[in-house]
VMD Tcl script that draws the C-alpha trace (Angstrom):
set ca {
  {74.99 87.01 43.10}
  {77.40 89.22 45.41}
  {75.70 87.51 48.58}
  {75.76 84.34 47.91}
  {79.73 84.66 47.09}
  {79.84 85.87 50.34}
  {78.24 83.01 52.10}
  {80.88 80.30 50.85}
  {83.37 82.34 51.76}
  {82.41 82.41 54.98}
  {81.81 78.85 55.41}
  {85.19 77.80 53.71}
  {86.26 80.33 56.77}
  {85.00 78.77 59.11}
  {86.23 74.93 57.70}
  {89.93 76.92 57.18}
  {89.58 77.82 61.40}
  {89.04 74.77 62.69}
  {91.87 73.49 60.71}
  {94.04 75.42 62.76}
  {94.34 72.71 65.23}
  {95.81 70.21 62.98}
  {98.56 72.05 61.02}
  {101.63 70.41 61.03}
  {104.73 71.62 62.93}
  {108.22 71.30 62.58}
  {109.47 68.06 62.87}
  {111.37 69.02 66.51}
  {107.76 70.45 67.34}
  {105.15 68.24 69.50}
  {101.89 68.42 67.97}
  {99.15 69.91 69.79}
  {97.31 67.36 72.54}
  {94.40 65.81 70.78}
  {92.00 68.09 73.30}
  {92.90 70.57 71.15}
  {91.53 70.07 68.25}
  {87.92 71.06 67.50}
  {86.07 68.44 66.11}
  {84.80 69.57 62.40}
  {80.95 67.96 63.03}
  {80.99 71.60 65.61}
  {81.12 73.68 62.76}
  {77.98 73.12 60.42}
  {78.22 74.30 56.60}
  {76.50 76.87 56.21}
  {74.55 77.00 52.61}
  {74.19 80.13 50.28}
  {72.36 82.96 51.42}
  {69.35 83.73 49.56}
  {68.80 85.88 46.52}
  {66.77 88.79 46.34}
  {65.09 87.03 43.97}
  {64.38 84.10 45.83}
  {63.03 86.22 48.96}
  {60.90 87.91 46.31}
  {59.40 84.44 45.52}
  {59.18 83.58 48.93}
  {56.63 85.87 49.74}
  {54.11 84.45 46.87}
  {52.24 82.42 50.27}
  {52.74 81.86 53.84}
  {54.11 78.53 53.39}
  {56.96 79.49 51.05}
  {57.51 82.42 53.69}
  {57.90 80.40 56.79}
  {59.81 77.97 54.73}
  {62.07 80.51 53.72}
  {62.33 82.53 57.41}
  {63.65 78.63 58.67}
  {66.36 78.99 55.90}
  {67.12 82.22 57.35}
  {66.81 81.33 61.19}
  {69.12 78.11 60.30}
  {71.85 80.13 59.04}
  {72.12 82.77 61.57}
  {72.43 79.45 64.29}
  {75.08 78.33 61.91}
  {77.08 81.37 61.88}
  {76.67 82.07 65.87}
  {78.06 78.51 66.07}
  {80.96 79.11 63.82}
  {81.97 81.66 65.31}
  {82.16 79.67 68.68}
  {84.65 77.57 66.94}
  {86.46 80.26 66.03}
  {86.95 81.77 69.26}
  {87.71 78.26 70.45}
  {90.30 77.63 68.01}
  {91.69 80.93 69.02}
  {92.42 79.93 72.40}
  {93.54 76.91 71.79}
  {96.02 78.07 69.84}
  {97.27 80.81 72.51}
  {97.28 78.25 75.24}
  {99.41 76.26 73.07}
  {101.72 79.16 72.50}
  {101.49 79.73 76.53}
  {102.38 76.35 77.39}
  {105.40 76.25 75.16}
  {106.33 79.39 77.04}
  {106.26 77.66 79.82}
  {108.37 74.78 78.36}
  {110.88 76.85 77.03}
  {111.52 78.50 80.51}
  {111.68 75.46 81.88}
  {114.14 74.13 79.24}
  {115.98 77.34 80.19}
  {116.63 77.09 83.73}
  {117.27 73.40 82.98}
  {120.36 74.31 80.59}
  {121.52 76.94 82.99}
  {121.79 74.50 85.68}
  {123.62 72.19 83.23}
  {125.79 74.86 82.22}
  {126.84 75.45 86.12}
  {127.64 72.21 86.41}
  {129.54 71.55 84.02}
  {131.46 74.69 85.01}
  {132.21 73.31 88.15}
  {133.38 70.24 86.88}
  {135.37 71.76 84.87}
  {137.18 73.83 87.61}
  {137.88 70.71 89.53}
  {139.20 69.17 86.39}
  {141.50 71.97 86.15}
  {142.55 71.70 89.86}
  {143.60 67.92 89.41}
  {145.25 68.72 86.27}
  {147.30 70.90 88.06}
  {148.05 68.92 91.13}
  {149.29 65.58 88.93}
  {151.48 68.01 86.93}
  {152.95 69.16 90.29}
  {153.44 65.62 91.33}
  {155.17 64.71 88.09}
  {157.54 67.74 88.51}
  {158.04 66.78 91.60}
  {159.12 62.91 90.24}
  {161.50 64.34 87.64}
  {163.24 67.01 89.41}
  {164.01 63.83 92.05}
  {164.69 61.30 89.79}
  {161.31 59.67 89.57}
  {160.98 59.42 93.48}
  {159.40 62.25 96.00}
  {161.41 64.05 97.92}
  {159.47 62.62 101.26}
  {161.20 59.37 99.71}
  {164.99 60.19 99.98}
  {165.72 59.40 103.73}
  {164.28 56.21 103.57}
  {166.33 55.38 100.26}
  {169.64 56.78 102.44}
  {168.64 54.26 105.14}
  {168.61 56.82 107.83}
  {165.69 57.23 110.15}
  {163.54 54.96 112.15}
  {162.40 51.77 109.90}
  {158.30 52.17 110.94}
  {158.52 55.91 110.06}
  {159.88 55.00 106.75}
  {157.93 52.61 105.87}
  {154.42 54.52 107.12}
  {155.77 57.35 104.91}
  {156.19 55.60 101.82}
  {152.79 53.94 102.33}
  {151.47 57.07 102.86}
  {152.84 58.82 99.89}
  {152.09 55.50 97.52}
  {148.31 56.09 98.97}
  {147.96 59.80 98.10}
  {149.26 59.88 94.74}
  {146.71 56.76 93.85}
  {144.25 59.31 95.27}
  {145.37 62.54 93.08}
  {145.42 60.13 90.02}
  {141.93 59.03 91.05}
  {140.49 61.89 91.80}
  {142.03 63.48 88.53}
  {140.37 60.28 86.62}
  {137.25 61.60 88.35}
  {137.45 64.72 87.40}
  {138.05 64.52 83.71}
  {135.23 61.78 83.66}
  {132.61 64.00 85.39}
  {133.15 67.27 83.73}
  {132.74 65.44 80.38}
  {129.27 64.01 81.38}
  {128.60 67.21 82.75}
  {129.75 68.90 79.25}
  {127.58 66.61 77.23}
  {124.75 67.13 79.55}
  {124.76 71.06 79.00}
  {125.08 70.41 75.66}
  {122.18 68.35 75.34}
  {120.00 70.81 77.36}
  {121.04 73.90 75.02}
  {119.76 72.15 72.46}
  {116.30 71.14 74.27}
  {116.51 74.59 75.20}
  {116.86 75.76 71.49}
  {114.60 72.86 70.45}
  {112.45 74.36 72.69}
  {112.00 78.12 71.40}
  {111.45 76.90 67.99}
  {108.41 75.18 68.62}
  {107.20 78.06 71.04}
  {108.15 80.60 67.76}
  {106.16 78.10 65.85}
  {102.85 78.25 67.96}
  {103.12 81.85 68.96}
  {102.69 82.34 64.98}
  {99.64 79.78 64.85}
  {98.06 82.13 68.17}
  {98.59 84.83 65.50}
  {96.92 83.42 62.57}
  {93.88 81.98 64.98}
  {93.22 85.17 66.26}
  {93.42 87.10 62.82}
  {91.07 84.11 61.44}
  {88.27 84.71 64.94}
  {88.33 88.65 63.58}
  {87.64 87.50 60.01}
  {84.99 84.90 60.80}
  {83.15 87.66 63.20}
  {83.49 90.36 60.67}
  {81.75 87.95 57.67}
  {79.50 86.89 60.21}
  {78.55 90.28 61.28}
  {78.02 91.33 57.56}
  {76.03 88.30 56.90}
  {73.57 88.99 60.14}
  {72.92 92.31 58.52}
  {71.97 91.30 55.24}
  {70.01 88.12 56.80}
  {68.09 90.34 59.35}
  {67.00 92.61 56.45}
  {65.74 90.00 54.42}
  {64.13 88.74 57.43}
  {62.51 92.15 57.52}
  {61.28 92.04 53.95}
  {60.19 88.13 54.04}
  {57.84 89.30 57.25}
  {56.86 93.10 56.37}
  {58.08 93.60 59.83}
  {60.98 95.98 60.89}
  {65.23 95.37 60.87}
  {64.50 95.89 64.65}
  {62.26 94.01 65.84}
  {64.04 90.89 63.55}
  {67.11 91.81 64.99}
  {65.75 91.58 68.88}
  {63.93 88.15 67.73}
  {67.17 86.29 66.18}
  {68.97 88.03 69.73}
  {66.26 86.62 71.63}
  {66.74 83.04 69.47}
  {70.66 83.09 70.41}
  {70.40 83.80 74.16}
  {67.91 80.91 74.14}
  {70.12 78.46 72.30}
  {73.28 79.13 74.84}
  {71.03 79.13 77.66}
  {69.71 75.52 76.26}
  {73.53 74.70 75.81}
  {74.79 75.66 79.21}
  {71.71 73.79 80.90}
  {72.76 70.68 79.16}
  {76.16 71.00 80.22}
  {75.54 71.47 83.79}
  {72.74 68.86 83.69}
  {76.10 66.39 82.36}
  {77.11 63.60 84.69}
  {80.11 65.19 86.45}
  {82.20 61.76 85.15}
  {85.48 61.83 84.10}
  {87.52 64.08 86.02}
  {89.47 61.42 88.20}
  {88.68 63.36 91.32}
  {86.99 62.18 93.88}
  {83.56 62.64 95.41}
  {82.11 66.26 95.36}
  {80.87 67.38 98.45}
  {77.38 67.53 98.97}
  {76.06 71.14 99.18}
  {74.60 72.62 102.47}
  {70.84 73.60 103.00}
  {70.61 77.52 101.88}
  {74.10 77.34 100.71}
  {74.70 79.22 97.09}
  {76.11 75.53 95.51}
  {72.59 74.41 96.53}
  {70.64 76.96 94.56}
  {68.99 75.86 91.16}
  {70.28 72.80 90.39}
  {67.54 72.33 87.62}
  {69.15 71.30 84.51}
  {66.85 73.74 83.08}
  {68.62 77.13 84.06}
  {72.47 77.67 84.78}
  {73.31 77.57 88.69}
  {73.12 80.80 90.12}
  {75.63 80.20 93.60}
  {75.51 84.10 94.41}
  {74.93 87.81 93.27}
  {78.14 89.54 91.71}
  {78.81 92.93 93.24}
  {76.60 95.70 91.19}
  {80.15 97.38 90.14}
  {81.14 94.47 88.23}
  {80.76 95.55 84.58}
  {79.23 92.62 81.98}
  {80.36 92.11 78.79}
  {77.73 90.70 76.47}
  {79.64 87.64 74.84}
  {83.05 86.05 74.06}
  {82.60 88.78 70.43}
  {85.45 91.33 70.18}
  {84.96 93.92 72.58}
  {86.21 97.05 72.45}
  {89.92 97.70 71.24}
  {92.50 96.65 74.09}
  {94.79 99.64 75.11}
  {97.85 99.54 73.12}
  {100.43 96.94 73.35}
  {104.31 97.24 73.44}
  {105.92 96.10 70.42}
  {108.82 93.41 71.66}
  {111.22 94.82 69.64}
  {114.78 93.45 70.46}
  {114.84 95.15 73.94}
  {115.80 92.46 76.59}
  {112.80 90.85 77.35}
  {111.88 92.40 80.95}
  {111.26 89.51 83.86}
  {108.11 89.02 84.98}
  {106.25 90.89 87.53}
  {106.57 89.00 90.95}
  {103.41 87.64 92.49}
  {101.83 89.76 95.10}
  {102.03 89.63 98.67}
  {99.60 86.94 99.76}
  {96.84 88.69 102.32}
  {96.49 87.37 105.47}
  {93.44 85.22 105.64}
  {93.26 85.52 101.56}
  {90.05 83.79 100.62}
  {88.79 83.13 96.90}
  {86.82 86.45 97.77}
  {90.01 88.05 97.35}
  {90.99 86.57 94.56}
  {87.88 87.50 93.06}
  {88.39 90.90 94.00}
  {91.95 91.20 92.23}
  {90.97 89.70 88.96}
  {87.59 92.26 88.82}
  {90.48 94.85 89.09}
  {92.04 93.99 86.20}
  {89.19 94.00 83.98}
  {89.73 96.25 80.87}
  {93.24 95.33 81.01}
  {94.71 93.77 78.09}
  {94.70 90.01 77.36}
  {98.67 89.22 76.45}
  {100.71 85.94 76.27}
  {103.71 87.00 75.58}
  {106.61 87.04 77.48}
  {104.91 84.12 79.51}
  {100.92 86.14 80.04}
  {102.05 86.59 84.06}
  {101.53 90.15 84.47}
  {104.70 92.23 82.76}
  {102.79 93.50 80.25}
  {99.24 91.60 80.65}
  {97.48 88.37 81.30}
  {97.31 85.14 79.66}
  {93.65 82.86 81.19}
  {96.05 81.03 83.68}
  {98.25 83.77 84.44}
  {95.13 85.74 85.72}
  {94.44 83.17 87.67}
  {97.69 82.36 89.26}
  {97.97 85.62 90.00}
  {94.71 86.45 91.41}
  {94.79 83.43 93.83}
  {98.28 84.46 95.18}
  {96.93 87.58 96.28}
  {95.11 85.30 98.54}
  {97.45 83.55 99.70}
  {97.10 80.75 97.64}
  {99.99 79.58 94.97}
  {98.20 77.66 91.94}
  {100.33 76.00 89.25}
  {101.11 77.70 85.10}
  {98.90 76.46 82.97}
  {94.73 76.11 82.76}
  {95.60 71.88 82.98}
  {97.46 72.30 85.90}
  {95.16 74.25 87.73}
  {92.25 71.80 87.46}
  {94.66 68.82 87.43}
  {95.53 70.13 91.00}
  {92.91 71.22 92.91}
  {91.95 69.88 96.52}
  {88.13 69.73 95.31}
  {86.42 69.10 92.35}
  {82.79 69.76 91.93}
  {80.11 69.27 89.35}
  {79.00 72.24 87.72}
  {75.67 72.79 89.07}
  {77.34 73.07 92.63}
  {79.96 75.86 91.12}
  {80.83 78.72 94.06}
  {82.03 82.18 93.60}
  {85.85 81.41 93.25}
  {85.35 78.30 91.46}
  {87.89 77.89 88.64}
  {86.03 76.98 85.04}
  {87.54 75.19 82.51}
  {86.87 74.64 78.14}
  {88.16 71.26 76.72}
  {88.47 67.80 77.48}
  {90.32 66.14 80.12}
  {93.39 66.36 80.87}
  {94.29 69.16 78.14}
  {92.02 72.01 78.80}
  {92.93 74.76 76.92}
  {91.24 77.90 78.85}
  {90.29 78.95 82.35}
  {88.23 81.33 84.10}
  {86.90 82.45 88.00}
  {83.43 81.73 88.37}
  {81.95 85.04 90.10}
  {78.53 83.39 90.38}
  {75.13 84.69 89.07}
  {76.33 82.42 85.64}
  {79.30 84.87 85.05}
  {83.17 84.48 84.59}
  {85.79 86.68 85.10}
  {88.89 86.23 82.49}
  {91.68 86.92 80.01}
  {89.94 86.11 77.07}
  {92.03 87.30 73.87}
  {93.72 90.56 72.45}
  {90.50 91.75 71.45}
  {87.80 91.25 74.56}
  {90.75 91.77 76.66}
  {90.31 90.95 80.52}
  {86.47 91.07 81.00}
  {83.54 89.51 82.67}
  {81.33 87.19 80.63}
  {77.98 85.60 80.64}
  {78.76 81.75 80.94}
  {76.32 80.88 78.40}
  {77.58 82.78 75.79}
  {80.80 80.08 76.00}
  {78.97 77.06 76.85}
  {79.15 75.94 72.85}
  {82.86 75.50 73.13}
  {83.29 72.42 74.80}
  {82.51 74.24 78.73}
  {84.02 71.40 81.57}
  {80.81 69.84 83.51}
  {83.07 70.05 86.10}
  {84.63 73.06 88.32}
  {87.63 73.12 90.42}
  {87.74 74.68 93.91}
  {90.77 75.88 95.94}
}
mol new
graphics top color blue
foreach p $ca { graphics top sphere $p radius 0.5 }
foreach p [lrange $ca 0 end-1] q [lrange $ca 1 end] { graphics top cylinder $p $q radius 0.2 }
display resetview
């Protein structure tokens, strides 16, 4: 039967995505950070979807009906959760391309340094050189003494003077030989040194070639798994339809309904978590009437504060609509990236708030380091949106948690509160928490910059813990 084709396909899919996270790289490549990888148990196998035939037999009683509609209901959940691992693989693959980036630059400025160095060493090698070979002309063309030598060899002059000048003369040409030893010695460290950070350097943009084509294969493997999972919803809901002599809408706003329920479920969980683990220290305690202080239940996502009417919502981490065009690289010299705005005076997180809501529909893009040339990576959103206030956070999504001043547990997350996906210390996305259980952030090439509902993310592995600048 076509269908049921379809329905291992899409769970050897799914099995082939979280893979992703464990394919082997180049020998000069360091493997991803065991955060990373998505633990397979996340990703349930989903079994065949039925036949027509079986739905027809399905509806000989009640029993064999409900029976069947918990088949059905069991492998929508599985497909919603597969493609959370998806997604997640997704990003971790693009944060693993962004943080070689950020290696490689590093590696870069590194080797240029080196290669200064070793320039100037070189010069001064070159200077020495020259002033031994004028000393040694000097020897031969006198007969292997200096010329300051001859009146004391004549015996003329005073007998203190002569002898100061030859111990002066005996002093400065151990101290051209020295300094020539010096020389030579130096700029050959310094030689070797470039040397060996050109080829970190090169070492380097392999391994950041390497991940930016796993980023590419993760994100073409998210579209595939939503697509099949989209096709399979349709065919699911109908027979859903059929089992029930109901309608394709009403299923379809029941199995919605049964989603939103199951994230909401997941994201009280999460924020009900001990906040353990983050090596912070203690969280401050949240004032009476203060938004951190509002519904703390582990039954409902905190709700801090109301997000500005304008603010448009996104319904999920699903492909959105198509991000505007981006420029092909091409072999044009890659441009430098944009410089960080002029911090405000007084900047707040309010501010930065305000920057990264005016970037939404922008596209998500981690090339050419994600800071803002041509687009945002998660962490280059958020660097940049907090330097508009006046506040300088470090590269990557680790950094930034690793970092900041205060560290709170989730239920006490404020407007301006960074979010973070994975498990300590390699988290592998970020996002501004803008209150009301939304996020702002870059989310991937499809979605784009956006604002999300939290609990449509809190299946792939959301941080119990938020970070505050």
């Amino acid at each position: 039967m076509t269908w049921t084709g379809s329905g291992r396909k899409t769970a050897a899919l799914c099995a082939a995505v979280v893979l992703l996270g464990t394919l082997a790289l180049p020998a000069n490549a360091a493997p991803l950070p065991p955060a990373f990888q998505v633990p397979a148990e996340r990703v349930p196998a989903a079994p065949d979807v039925p036949s027509p035939d079986e739905i027809a037999a399905a509806k000989s009683s009640e029993s064999a009906t409900a029976a069947q509609v918990a088949t059905i209901d069991r492998l929508l959940a599985d497909a919603s959760a597969a493609q959370d691992a998806s997604l997640a693989a997704s990003l971790q693959a693009n944060n693993a391309y962004g943080e070689a980036l950020v290696e490689l630059q590093l590696r870069r400025d590194a080797a240029a340094v080196a290669a200064a160095r070793a320039g100037a060493a070189g010069t001064e090698q070159q200077k020495t050189r020259k002033q031994i070979g004028q000393l040694a002309g000097d020897l031969y063309r006198n007969g292997g003494l200096n010329p300051a030598l001859s009146s004391f060899v004549s015996g003329s002059g005073n007998a203190l003077q002569q002898a100061a000048t030859l111990e002066a003369v005996t002093a400065g040409r151990t101290r051209a030989f020295q300094s020539a030893e010096t020389a030579a010695v130096a700029a050959e460290s310094l030689t070797a040194a470039a040397a060996d950070a050109n080829r970190a350097a090169d070492e380097a943009a392999r391994t950041a070639e390497t991940r930016k084509l796993d980023a590419e294969r993760a994100s073409d493997a998210q579209r595939t798994a939503v697509s099949e999972a989209r096709t399979q919803r349709t065919v699911l809901v109908d027979q859903l339809a059929n089992l029930k002599n109901s309608t394709v809408a009403l299923e379809s706003a029941r199995v919605d309904a049964l989603d939103l329920q199951r994230q909401q479920d997941r994201l009280a969980a999460v924020t009900a978590a001990p906040a353990q683990g983050s090596g912070q220290g203690p969280a401050p305690e949240p004032t009476a009437g203060s938004p951190a202080s509002v519904n703390q239940s582990p039954q409902a996502p905190a709700a801090p504060a109301p997000v500005p009417p304008a603010v448009p919502a996104a319904p999920g981490p699903g492909p959105a609509a198509p991000a505007p065009a981006l420029p092909a690289p091409g072999p044009a010299p890659v441009p430098a990236p944009a410089p960080p705005p002029s911090p405000s005076p007084g900047g707040s997180n309010r501010t930065a708030i305000s920057v990264a809501l005016g970037k939404v529909g922008s596209p998500y893009f981690y090339q050419y380091g994600g800071t803002g040339a041509y687009g945002f990576d998660c962490s280059g959103l958020v660097q940049n949106a907090f330097a508009a206030a006046g506040k300088y956070l470090p590269r990557t999504a680790s950094q930034q948690f690793a970092q900041a001043p205060v560290h709170v547990p989730l239920a006490q997350a404020q407007p301006g509160d960074l979010l973070v996906w994975g498990s300590a210390p390699g988290f592998y996305h970020v996002a501004i928490y803008l209150g009301g259980g939304r996020v702002v952030q870059a989310l991937n090439e499809d979605a784009g910059i956006t604002v999300t509902d939290l609990a449509s993310m809190s299946g792939m592995q959301l941080h119990p813990v938020a970070a505050r600048y």
